[in-house]
C-alpha positions as protocol buffer text, in pm:
chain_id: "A"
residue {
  index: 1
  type: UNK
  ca { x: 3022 y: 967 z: 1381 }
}
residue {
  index: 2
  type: UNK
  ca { x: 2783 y: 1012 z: 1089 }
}
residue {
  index: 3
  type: UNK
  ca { x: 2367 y: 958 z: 1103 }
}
residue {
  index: 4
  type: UNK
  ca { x: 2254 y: 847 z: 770 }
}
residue {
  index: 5
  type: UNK
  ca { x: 1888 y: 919 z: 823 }
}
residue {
  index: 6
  type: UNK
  ca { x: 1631 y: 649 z: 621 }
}
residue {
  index: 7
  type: UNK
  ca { x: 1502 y: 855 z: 365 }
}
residue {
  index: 8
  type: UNK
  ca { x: 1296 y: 606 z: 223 }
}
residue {
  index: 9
  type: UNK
  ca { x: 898 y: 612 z: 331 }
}
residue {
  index: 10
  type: UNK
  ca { x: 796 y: 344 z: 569 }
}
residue {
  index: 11
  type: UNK
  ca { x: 438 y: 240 z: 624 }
}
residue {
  index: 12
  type: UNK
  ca { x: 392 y: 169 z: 961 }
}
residue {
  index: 13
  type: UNK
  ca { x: -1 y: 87 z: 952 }
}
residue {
  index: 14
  type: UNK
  ca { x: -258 y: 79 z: 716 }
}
residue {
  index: 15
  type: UNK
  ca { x: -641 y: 116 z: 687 }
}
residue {
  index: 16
  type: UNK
  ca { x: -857 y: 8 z: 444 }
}
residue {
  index: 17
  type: UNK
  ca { x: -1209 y: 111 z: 368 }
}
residue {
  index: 18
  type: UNK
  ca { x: -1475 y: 73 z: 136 }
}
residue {
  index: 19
  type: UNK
  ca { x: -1322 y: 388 z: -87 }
}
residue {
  index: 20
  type: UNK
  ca { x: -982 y: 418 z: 45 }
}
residue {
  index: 21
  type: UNK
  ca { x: -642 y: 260 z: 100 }
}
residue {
  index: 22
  type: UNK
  ca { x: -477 y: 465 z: 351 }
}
residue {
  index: 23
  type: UNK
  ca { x: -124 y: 445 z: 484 }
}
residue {
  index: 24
  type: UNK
  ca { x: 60 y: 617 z: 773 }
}
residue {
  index: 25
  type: UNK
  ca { x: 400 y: 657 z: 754 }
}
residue {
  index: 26
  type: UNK
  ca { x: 709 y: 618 z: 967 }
}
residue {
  index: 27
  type: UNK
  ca { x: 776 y: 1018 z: 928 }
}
residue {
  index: 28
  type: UNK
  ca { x: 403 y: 1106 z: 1041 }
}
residue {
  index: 29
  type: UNK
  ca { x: 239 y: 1178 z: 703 }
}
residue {
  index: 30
  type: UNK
  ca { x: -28 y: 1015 z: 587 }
}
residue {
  index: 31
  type: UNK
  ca { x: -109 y: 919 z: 217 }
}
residue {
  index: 32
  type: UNK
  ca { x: -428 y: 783 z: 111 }
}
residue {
  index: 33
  type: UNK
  ca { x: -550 y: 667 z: -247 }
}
residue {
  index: 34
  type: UNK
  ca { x: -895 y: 574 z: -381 }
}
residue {
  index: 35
  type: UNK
  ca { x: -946 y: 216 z: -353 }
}
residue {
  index: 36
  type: UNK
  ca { x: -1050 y: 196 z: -730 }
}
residue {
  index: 37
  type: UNK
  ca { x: -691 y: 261 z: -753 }
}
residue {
  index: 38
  type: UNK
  ca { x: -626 y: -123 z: -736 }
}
residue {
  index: 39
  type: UNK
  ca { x: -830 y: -289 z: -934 }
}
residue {
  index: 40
  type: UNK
  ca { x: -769 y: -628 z: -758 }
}
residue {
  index: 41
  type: UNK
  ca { x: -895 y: -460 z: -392 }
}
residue {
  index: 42
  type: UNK
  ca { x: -1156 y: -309 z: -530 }
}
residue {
  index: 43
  type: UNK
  ca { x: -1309 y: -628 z: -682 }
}
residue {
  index: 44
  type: UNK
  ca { x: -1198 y: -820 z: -322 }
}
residue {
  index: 45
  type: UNK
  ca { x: -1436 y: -943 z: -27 }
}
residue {
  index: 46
  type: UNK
  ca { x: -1347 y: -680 z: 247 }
}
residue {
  index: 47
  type: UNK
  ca { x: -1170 y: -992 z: 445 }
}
residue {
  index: 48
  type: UNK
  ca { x: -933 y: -1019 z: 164 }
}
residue {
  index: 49
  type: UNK
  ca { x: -873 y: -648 z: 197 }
}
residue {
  index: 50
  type: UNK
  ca { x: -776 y: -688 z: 588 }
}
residue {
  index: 51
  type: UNK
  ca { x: -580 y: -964 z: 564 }
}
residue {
  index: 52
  type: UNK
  ca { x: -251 y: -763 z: 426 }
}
residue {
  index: 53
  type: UNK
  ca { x: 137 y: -767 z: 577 }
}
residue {
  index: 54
  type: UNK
  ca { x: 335 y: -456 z: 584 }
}
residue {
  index: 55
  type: UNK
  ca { x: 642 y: -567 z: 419 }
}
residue {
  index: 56
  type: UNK
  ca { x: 1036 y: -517 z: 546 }
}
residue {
  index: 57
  type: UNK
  ca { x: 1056 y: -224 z: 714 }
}
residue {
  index: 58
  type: UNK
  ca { x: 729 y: -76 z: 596 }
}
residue {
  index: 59
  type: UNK
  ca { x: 865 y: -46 z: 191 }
}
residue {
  index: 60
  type: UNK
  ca { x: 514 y: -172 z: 97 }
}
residue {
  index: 61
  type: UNK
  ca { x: 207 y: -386 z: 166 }
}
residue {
  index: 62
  type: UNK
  ca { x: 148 y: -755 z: 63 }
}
residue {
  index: 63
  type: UNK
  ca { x: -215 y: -891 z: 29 }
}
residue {
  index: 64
  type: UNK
  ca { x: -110 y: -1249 z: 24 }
}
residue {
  index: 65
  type: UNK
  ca { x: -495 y: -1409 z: -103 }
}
residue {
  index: 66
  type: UNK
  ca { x: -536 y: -1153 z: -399 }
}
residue {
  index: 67
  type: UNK
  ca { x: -129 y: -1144 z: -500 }
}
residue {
  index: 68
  type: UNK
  ca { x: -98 y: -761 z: -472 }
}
residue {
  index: 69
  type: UNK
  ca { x: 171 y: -565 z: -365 }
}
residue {
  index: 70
  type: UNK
  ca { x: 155 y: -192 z: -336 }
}
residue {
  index: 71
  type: UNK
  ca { x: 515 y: -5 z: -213 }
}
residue {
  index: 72
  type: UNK
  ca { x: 521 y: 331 z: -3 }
}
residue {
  index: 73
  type: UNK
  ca { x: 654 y: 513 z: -289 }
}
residue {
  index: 74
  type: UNK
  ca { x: 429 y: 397 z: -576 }
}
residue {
  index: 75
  type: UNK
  ca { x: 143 y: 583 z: -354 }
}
residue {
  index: 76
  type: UNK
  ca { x: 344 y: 839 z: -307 }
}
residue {
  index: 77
  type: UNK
  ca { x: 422 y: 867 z: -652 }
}
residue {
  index: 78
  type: UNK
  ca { x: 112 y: 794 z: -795 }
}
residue {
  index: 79
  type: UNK
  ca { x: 243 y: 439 z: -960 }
}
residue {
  index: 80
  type: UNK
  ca { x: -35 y: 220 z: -1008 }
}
residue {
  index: 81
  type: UNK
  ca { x: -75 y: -147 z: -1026 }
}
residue {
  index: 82
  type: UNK
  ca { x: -168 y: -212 z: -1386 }
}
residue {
  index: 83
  type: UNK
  ca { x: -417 y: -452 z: -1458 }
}
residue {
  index: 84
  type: UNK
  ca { x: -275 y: -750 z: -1682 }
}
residue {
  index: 85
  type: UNK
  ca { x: -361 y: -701 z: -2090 }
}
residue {
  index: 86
  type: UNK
  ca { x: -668 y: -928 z: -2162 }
}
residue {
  index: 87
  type: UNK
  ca { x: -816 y: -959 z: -1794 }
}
């Protein structure tokens, strides 16, 4: 029998803080990015930042009152939410 092992990265909580957005993941790293990093959090109430669902199987994060979505691999990555041309 074969074990395909999910090589994908999970969240499996997240924080988030006046200057960060930090995630820890399924494997037991951690990735954190500066909360200027997404400019719709960093203009939000800190309610709006709590009130987030981890997505599927921890692919990625869903803020459901600002309409932002950030994905385990765009912070590893580096990928960042670009802010819309003309806002």
């Amino acid at each position: 029998m074969d074990i395909v092992a999910n090589s994908e990265p999970r969240i499996i909580s997240l924080k988030v803080t006046n200057q960060n957005i930090i995630a820890q993941l399924a494997d037991g790293r951690s990735v954190s990015v500066p909360l200027v990093w997404s400019w719709r959090l960093s203009e939000a109430t800190p309610a709006q930042r709590n009130h987030f669902e981890i997505m599927g199987s921890g692919q990625g994060v869903h803020w459901p009152d600002l309409d932002e979505d950030l994905s385990a691999a765009g912070m590893l990555s580096g990928i960042r939410p670009q802010r819309p041309q003309g806002s």
